[in-house]
ROFIBA-496832 format. One line per 3 residues: number of its first residue (from 1); their letters; for each residue x, y, z of N, C-alpha, C, O. Coordinates in steps of 0.001 Angstrom, whole numbers. Each point is the difference from the previous one (the first is absolute). Example, Ala and Ser with C-alpha at 12.3 -4.5 7.8 and 13.67 -1.06 7.14 Angstrom:
1) as) 13190:-5690:7800:-890:1190:0:900:1200:0:1036:-19:665 | -1386:1069:-1385:820:1190:60:-770:1090:730:509:1108:169
***
This chain:
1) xxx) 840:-1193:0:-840:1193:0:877:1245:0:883:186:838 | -1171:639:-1804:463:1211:-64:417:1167:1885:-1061:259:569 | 1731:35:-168:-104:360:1515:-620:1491:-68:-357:619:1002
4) xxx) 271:-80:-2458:-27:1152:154:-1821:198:-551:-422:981:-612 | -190:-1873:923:-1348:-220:126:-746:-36:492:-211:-1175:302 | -927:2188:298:-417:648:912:-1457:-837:316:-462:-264:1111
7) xxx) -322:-189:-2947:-1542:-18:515:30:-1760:-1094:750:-288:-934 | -1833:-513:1548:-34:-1268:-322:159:-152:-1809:-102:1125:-490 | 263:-1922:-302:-254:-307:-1640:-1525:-330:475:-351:-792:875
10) xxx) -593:1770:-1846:-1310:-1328:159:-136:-716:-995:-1175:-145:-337 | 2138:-513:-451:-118:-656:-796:787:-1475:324:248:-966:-723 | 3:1233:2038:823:-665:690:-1347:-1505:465:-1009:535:-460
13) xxx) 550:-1807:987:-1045:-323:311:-302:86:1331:-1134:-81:473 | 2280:268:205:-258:906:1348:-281:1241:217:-483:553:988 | 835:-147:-2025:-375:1918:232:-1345:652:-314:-513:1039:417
16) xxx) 81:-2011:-1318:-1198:57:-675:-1157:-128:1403:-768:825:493 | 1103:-2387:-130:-1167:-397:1119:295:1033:1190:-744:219:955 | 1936:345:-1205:-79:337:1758:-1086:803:-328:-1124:-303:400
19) xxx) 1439:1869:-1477:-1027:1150:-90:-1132:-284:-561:-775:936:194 | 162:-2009:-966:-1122:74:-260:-709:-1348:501:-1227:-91:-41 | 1910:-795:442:-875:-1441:439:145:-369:1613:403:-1076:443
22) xxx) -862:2319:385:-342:-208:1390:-1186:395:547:-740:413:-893 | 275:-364:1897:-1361:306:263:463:1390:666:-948:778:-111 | 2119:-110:810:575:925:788:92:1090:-1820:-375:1172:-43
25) xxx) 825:-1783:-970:-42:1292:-996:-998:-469:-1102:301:159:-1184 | -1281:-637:1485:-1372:-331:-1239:-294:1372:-320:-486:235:-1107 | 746:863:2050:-731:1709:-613:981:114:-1385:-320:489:-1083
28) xxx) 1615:-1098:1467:1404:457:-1574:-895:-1058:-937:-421:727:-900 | 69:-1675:732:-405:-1054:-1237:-1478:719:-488:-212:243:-1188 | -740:51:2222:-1125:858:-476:219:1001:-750:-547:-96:-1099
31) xxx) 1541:1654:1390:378:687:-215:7:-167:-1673:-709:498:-874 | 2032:-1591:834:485:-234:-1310:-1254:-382:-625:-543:826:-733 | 111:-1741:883:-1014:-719:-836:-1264:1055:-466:-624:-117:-1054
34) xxx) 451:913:1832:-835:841:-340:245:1177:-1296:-756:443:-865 | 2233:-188:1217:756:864:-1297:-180:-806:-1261:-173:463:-1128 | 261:-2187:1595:273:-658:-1444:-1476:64:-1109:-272:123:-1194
37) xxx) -414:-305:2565:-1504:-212:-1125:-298:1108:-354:-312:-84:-1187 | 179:1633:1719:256:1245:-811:-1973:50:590:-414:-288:1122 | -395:733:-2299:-1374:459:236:-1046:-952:668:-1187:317:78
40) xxx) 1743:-1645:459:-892:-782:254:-138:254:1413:649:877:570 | -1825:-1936:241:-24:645:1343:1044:-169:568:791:-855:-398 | -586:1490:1268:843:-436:719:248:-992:1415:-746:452:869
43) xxx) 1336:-1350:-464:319:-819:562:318:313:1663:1110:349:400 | -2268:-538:454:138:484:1417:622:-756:808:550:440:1010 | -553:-1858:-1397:797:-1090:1230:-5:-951:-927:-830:44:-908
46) xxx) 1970:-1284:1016:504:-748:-313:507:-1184:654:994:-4:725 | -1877:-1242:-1069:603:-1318:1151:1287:-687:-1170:202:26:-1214 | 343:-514:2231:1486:-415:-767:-439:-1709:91:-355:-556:1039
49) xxx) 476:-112:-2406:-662:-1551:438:1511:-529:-314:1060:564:-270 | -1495:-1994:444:1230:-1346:-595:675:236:-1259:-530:-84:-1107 | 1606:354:1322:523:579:-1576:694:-1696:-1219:644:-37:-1048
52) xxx) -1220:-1029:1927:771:-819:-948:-1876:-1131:275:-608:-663:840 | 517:1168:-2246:-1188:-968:-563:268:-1179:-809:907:-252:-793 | -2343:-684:1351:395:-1438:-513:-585:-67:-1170:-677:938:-423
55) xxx) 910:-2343:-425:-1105:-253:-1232:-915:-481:989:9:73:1229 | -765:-559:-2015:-1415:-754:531:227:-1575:231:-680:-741:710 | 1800:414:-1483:367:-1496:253:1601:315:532:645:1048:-48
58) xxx) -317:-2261:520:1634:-592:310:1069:497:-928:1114:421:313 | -1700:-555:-1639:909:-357:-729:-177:1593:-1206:432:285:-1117 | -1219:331:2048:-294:1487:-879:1631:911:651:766:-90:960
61) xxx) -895:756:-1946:1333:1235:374:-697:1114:779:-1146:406:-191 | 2007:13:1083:-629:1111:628:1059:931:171:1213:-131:-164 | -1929:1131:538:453:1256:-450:533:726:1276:-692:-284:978
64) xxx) 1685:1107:-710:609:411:1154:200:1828:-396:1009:402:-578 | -2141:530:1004:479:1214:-146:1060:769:882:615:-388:992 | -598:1214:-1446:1202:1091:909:-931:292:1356:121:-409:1155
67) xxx) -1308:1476:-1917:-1121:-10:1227:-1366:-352:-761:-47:-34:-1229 | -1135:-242:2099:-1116:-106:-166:-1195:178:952:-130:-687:1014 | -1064:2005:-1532:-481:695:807:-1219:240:-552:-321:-64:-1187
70) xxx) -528:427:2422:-1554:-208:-471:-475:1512:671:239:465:1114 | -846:-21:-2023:-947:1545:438:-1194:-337:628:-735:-966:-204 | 587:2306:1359:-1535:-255:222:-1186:-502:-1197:-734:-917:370
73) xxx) 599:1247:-1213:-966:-644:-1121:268:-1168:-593:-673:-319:-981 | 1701:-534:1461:342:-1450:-4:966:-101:-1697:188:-1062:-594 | 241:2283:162:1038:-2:-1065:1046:-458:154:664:698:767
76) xxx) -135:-1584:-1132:1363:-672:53:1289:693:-976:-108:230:-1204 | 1643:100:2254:106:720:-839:1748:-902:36:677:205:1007 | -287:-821:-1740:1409:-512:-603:1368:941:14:26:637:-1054
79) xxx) 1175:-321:1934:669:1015:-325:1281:-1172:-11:339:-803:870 | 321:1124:-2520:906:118:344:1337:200:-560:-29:344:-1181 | 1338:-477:1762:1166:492:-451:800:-771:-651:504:-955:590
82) xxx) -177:1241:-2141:814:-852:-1071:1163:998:-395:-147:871:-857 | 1491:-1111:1669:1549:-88:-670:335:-386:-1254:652:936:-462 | -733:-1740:-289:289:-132:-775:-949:-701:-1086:-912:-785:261
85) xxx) 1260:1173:-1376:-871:-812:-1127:-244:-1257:-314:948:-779:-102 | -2421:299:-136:170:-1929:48:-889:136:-1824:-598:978:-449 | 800:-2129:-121:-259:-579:-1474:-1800:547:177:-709:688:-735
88) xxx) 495:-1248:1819:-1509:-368:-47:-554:1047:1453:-600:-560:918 | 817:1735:-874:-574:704:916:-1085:710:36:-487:560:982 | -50:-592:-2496:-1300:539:173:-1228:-1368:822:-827:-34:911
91) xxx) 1409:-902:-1936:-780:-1950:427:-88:420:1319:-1097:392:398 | 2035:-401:344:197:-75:1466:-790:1081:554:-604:-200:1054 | 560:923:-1430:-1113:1475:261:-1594:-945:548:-551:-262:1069
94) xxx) 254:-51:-2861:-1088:-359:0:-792:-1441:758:-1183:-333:75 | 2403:-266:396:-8:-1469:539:-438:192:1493:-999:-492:523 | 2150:1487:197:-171:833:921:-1763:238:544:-475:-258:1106
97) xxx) -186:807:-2273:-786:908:507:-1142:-994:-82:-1011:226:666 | 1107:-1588:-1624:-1072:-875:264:-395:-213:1605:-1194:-157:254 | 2252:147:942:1:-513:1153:-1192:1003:552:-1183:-286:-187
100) xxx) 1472:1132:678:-1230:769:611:-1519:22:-701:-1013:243:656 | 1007:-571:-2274:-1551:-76:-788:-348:-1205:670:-957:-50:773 | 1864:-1161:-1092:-728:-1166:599:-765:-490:1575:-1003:-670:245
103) xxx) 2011:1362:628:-614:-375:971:-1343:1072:691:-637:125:1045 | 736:482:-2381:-1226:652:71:-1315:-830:666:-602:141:1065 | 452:-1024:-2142:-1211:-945:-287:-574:-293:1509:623:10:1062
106) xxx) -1846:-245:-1281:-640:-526:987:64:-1032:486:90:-623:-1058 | -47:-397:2065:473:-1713:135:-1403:-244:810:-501:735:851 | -55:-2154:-1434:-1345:-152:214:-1173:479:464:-579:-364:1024
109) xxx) 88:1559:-2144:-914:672:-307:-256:520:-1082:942:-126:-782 | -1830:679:357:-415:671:-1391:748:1151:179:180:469:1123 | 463:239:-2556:931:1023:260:-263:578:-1261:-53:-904:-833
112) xxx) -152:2114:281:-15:1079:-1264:906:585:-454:-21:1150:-440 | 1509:-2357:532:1047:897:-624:566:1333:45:908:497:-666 | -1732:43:1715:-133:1234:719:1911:224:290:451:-798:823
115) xxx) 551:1765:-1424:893:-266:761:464:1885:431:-629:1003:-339 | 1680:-1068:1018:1089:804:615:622:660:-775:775:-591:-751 | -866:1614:694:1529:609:-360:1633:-820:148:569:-328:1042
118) xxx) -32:129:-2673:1642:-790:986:888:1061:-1059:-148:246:-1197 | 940:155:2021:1050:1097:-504:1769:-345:425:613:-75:1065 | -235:-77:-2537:1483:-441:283:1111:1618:-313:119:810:-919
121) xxx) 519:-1024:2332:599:1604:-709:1893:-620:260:513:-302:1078 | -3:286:-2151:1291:-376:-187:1037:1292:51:-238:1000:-677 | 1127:-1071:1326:951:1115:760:1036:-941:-773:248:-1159:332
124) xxx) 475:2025:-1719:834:-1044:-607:1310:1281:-250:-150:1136:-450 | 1561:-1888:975:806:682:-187:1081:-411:-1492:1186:-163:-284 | -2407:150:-280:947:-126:-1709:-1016:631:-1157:-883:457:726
127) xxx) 532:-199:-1901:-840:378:-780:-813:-1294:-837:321:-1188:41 | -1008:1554:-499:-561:-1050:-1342:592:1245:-1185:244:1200:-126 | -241:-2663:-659:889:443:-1453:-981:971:-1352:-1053:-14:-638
130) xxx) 2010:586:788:-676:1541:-760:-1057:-132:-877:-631:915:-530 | 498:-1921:426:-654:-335:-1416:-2045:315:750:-892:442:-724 | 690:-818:2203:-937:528:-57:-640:948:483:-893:-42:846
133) xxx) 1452:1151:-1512:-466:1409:169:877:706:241:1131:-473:-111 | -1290:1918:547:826:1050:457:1249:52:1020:-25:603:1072 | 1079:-1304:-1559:1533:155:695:-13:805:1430:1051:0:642
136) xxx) -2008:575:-201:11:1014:941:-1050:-173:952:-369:848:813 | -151:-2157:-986:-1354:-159:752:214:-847:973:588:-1046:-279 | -982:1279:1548:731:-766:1257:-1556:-310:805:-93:-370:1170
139) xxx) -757:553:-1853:-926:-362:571:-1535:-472:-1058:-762:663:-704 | 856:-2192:1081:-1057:-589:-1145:-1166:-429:729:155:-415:1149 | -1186:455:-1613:-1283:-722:788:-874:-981:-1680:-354:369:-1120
142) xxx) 356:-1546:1798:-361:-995:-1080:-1587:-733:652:-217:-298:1175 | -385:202:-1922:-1486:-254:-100:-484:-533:-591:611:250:-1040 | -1643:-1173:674:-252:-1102:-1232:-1533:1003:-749:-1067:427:442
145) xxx) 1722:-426:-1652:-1080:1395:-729:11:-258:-1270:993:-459:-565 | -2166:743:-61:-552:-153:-1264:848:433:-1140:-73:1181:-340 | 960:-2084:-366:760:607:-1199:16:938:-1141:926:413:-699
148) xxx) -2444:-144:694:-494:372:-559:-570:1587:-20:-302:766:-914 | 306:-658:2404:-303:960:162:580:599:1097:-153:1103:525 | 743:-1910:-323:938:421:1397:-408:239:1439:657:413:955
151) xxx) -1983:-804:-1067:-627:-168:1426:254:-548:791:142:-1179:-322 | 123:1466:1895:271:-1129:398:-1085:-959:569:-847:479:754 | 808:-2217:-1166:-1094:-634:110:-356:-458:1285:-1142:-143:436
154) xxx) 2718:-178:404:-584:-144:1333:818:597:1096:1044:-586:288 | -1317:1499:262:847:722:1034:77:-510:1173:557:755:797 | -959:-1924:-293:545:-970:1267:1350:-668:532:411:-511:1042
157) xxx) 218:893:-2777:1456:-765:-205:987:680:-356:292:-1:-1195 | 479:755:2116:759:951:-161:1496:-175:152:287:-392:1131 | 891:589:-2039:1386:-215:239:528:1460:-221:-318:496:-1081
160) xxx) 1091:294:1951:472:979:-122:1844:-476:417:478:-801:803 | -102:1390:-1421:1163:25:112:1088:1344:72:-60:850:-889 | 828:-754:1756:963:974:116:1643:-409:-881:565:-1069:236
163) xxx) -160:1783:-927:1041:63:-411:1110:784:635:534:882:-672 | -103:-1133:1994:769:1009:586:1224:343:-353:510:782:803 | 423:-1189:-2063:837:758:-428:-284:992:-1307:773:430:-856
166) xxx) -1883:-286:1014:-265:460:-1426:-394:1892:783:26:1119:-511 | -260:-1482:1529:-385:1194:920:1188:978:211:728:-216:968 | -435:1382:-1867:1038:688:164:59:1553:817:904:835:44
169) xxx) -2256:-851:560:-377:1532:382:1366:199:1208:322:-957:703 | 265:2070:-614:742:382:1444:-925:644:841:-1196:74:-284 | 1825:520:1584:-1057:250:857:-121:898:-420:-1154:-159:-399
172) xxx) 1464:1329:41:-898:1207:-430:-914:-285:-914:-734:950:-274 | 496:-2116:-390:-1054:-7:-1181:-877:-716:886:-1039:-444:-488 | 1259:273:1598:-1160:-1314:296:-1432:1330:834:10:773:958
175) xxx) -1034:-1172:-2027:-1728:495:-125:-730:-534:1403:-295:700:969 | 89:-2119:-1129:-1507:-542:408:929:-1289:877:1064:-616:-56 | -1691:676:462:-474:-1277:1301:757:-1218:-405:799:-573:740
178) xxx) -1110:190:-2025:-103:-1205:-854:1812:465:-67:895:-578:617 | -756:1605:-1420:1665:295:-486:873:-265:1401:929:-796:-139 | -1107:1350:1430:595:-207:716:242:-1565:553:1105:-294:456
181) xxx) -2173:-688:-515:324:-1115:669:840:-842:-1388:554:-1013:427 | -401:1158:-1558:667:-248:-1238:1676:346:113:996:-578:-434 | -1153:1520:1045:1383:1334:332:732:-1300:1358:1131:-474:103
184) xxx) -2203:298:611:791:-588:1239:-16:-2044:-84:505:-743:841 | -1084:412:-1839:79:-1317:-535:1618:104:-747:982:-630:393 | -1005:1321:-1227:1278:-192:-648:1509:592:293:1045:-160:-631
187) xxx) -1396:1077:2103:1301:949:841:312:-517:962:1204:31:253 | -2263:-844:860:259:179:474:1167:-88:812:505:684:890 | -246:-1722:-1469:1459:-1054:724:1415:529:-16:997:-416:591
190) xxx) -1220:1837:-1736:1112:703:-348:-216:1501:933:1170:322:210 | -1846:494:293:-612:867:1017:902:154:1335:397:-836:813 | -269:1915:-888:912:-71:1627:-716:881:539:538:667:883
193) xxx) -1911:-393:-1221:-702:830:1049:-1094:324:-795:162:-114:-1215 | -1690:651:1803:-1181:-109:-614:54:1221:-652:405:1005:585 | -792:-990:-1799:-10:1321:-637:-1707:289:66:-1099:-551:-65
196) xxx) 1967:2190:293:-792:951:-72:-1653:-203:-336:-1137:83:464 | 1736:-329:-1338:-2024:87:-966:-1052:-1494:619:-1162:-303:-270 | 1938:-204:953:-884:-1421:687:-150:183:1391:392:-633:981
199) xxx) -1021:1603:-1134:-88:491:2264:-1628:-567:292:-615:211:1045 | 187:-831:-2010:-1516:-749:583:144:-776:1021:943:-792:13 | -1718:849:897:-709:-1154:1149:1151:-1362:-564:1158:-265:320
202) xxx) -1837:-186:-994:13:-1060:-539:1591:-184:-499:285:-1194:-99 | 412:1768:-114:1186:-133:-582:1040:-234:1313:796:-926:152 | -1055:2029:713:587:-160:1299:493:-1229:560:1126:-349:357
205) xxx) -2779:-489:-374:92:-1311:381:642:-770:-765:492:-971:575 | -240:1079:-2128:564:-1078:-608:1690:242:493:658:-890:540 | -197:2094:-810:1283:668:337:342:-832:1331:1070:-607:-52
208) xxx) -1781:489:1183:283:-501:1323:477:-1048:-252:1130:-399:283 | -2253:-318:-1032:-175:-1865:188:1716:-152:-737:905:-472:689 | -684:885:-1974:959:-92:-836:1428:69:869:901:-712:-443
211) xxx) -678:1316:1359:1338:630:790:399:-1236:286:-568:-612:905 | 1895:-124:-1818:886:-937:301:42:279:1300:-526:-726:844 | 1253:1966:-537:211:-162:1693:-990:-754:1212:262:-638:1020
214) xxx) -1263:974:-1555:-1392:-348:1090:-90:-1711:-285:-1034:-550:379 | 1765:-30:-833:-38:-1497:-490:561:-940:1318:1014:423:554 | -1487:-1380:-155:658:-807:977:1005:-944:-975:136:-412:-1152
217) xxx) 575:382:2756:738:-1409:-1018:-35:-886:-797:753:-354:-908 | -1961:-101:1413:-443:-1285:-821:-842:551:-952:-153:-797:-926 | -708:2258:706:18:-10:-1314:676:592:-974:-418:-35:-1157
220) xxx) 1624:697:1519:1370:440:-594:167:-1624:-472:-774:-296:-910 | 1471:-576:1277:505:-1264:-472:-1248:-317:-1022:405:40:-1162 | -1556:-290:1240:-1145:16:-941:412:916:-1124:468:-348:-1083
223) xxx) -692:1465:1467:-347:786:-1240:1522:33:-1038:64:282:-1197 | 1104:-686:2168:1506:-12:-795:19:-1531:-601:1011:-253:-655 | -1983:-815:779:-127:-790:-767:-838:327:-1336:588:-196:-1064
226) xxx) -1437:507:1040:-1287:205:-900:930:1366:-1002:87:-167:-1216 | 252:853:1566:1034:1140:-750:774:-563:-757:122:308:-1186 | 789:-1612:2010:1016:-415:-821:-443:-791:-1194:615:-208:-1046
229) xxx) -2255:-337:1552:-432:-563:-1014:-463:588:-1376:-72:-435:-1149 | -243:1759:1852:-463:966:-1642:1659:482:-949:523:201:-1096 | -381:-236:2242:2000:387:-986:346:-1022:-683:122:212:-1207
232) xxx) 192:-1838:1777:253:-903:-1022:-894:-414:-1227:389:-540:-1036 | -1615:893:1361:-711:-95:-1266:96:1382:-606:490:-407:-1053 | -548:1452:909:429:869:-836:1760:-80:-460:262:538:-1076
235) xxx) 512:-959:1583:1286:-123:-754:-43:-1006:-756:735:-54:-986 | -1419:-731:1230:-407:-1888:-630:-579:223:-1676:460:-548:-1001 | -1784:1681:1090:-368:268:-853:566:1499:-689:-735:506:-848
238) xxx) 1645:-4:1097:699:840:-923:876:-905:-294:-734:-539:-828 | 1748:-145:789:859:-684:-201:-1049:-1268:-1370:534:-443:-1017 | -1538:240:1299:-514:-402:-826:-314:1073:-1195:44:-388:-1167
241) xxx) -242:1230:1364:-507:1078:-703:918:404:-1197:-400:386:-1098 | 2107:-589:1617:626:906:-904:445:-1700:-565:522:-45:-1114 | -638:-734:1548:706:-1304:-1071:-1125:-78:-1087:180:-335:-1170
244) xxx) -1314:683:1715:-1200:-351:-801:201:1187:-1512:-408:-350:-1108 | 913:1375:1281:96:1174:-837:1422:-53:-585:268:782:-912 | 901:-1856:1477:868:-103:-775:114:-935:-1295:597:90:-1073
247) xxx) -1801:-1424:1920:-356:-1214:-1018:-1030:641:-921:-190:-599:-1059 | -393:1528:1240:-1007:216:-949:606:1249:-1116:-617:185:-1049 | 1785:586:1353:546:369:-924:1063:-700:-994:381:308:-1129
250) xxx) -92:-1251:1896:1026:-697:-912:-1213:-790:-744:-382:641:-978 | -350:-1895:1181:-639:-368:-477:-1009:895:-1437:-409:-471:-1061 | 301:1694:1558:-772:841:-933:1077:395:-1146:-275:-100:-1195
253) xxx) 1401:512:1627:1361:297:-857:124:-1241:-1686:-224:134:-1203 | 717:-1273:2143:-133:-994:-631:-1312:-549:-1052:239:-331:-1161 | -1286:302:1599:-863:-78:-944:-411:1218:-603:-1181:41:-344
256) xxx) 1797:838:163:-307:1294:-540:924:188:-1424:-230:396:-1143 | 1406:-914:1887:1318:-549:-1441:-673:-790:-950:-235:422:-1132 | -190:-1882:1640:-551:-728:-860:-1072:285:-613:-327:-642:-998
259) xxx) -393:1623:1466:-1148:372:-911:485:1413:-1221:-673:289:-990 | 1087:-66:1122:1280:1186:-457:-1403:1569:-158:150:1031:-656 | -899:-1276:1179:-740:1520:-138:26:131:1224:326:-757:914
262) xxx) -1057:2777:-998:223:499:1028:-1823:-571:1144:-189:-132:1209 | -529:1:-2169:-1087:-399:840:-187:-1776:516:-916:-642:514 | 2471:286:-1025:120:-1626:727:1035:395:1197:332:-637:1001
265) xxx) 18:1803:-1431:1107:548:1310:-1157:-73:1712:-76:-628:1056 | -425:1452:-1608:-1258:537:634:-713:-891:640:203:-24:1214 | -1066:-808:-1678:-429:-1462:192:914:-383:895:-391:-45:1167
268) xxx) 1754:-310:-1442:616:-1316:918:-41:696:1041:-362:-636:990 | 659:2006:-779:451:893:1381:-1359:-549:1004:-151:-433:1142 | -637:726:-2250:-966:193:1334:-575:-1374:207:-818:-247:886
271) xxx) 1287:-645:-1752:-973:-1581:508:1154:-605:1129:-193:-722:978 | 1647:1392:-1587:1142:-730:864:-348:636:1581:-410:-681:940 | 649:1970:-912:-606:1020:1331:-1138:-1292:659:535:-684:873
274) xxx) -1804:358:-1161:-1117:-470:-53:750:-1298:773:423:160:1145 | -320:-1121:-1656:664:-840:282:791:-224:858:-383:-839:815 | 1542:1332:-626:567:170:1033:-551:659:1495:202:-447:1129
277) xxx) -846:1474:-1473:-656:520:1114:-839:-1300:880:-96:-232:1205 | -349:-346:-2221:-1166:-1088:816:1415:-1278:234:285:-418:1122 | 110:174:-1805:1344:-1263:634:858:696:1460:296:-605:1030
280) xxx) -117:1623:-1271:718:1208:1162:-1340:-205:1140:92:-1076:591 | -666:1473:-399:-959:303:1169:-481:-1487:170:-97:-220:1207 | -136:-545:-1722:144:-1341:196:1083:-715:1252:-180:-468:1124
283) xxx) 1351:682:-2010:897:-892:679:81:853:1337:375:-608:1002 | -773:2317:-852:278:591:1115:-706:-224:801:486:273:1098 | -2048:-893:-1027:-902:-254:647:-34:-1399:497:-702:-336:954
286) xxx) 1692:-707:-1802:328:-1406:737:941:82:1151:-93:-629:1054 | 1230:1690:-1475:624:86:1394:-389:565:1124:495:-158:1116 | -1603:976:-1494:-710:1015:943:-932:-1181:1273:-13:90:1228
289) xxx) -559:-947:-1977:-867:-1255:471:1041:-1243:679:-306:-601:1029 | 1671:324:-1858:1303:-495:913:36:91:1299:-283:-853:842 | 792:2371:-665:-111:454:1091:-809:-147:952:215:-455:1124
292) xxx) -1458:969:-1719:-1279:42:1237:-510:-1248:445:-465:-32:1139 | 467:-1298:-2024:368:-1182:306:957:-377:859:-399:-824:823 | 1364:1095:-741:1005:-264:797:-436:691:1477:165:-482:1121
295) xxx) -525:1239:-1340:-215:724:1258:-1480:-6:1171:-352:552:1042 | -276:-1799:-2262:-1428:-467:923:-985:1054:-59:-707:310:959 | 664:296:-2223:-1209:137:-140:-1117:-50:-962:268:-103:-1197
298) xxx) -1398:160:1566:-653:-923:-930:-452:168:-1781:-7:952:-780 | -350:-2449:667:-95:290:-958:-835:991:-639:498:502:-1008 | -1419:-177:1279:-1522:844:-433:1202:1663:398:190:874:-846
301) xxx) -7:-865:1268:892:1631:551:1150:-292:-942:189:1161:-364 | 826:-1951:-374:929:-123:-1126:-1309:243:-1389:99:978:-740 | -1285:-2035:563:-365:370:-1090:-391:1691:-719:29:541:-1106
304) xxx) -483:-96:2905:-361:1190:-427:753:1348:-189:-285:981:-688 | 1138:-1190:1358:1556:679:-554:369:-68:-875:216:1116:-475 | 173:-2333:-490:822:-731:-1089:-555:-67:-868:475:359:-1078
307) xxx) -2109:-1007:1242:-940:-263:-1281:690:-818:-889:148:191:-1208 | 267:-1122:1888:536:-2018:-525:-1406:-402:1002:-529:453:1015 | 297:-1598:-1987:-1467:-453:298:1006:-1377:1212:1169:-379:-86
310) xxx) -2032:65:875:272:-1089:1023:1052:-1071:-284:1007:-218:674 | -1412:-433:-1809:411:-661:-931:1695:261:-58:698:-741:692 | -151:1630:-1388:886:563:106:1048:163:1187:1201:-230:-138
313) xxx) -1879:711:1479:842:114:988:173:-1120:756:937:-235:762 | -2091:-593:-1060:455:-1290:1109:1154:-966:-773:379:-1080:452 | 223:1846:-2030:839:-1224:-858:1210:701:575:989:-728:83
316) x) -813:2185:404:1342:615:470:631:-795:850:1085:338:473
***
């Protein structure tokens, strides 16, 4: 751990739960959650349930969130935090969010399909690839809606997602409510003192909870595990990153010769890039699962990190 580090990583999986998954700071997770949904009502209290759901059988996969929380109006709401990029992370989104529809249902009685609000809001510290939409957009809300007309068809099923490096405001630019908790998602860990423009109620308290200093021992040793864990997987996957961009230029080079034009140049770059990127983040995500294997923990918490299906990690 850096020594010259004043306030927790919440991207850290200890830093995260301390400030938003306790019953002592549920006002910081309300707070936020309320900025995220923007014009909808807003959210007065919040029960925190079992965050690791079963299938319905033995042999069903189940699902283990970061947190999982229910509103007074019985809305279920999915939060959570993705480091790094997986093949299949939207799947996992949507796989995710089956858990709270199902146990919707009624169990022996007549029931009207009648359901809940279920809202997945993903706090992701990497981007999705440019291709859908505006390079500058750090904040998506996805909805299942008429193609046609762009309606949306059913608003019960909500995935919002944060892009927190895409968020470049400094503190003098930071507006609204929403900008500031964006400002302190992606600073905070770098901060040696609360700025200025975040003197709310509410910020105070996060500022407190955050103070490495105020940490006991034992969750100093915690949280300097879980840290070290976000560091080896971010060096794991840059190190994947630039082999992946060296194989995919040579590879693109080479079939660019043999095709001898400039738009076979073109082509190889970017299928070689392509390629490699997914062989690169691959092999970085088997060692990533190595590790966490080695270190006893489970499998369902490696898949959802790694996004290697079961299959996969139990052959490591």
């Amino acid at each position: 751990m850096n020594k010259s580090e004043k306030y927790i990583n919440p991207f850290t999986d200890f830093g995260f739960k301390r400030l938003f998954g306790t019953e002592y700071n549920k006002a910081l997770l309300i707070d936020f959650l309320n900025q995220v949904l923007g014009k909808r009502e807003h959210i007065s209290d919040l029960t925190y349930l079992n965050s690791e759901n079963q299938g319905k059988t033995d042999t069903d996969r189940k699902a283990v969130f970061d947190l999982y929380c229910e509103n007074e109006k019985g809305e279920k709401f999915i939060i959570e935090v993705q480091n790094v990029k997986q093949q299949y992370f939207k799947d996992r989104s949507i796989f995710y969010a089956t858990f709270p529809i199902q146990e919707q249902a009624m169990k022996g009685s007549i029931w009207d399909y009648s359901l809940k609000a279920v809202y997945t809001i993903g706090i992701l510290n990497f981007s999705f690839p440019d291709e859908l939409g505006d390079p500058d957009r750090y904040w998506r809300e996805i909805q299942l809606m008429d193609t046609q007309t762009a309606e949306v068809f059913f608003e019960k099923l909500t995935f919002i997602y944060l892009e927190v490096p895409k968020f470049r405001k400094q503190e003098e630019a930071l507006v609204t409510h929403f900008d500031k908790w964006m400002y302190v998602l992606r600073n905070l860990s770098r901060l040696q003192e609360k700025p200025r423009r975040l003197q709310e109620k509410i910020f105070e308290q996060l500022f407190s909870e955050a103070e490495l200093a105020k940490l006991t021992p034992e969750d100093m040793r915690t949280y300097e595990e879980s840290q070290k864990a976000y560091w080896d997987n971010y060096s794991v996957l840059e190190y994947a990153k630039q082999e992946a961009r060296a194989e995919g230029l040579k590879e693109g080079r080479e079939e660019g010769r043999q095709e001898g034009r400039q738009e076979g140049r073109q082509e190889g770059r970017q299928e070689g890039r392509q390629e490699g990127r997914q062989e690169g983040q691959k092999a970085a995500m088997t060692k990533i699962a190595q590790v966490m294997k080695k270190d006893g923990e489970s499998i369902e918490r490696i898949t959802k990190l790694t996004g290697l299906s079961r299959e996969e990690i139990e052959q490591l």
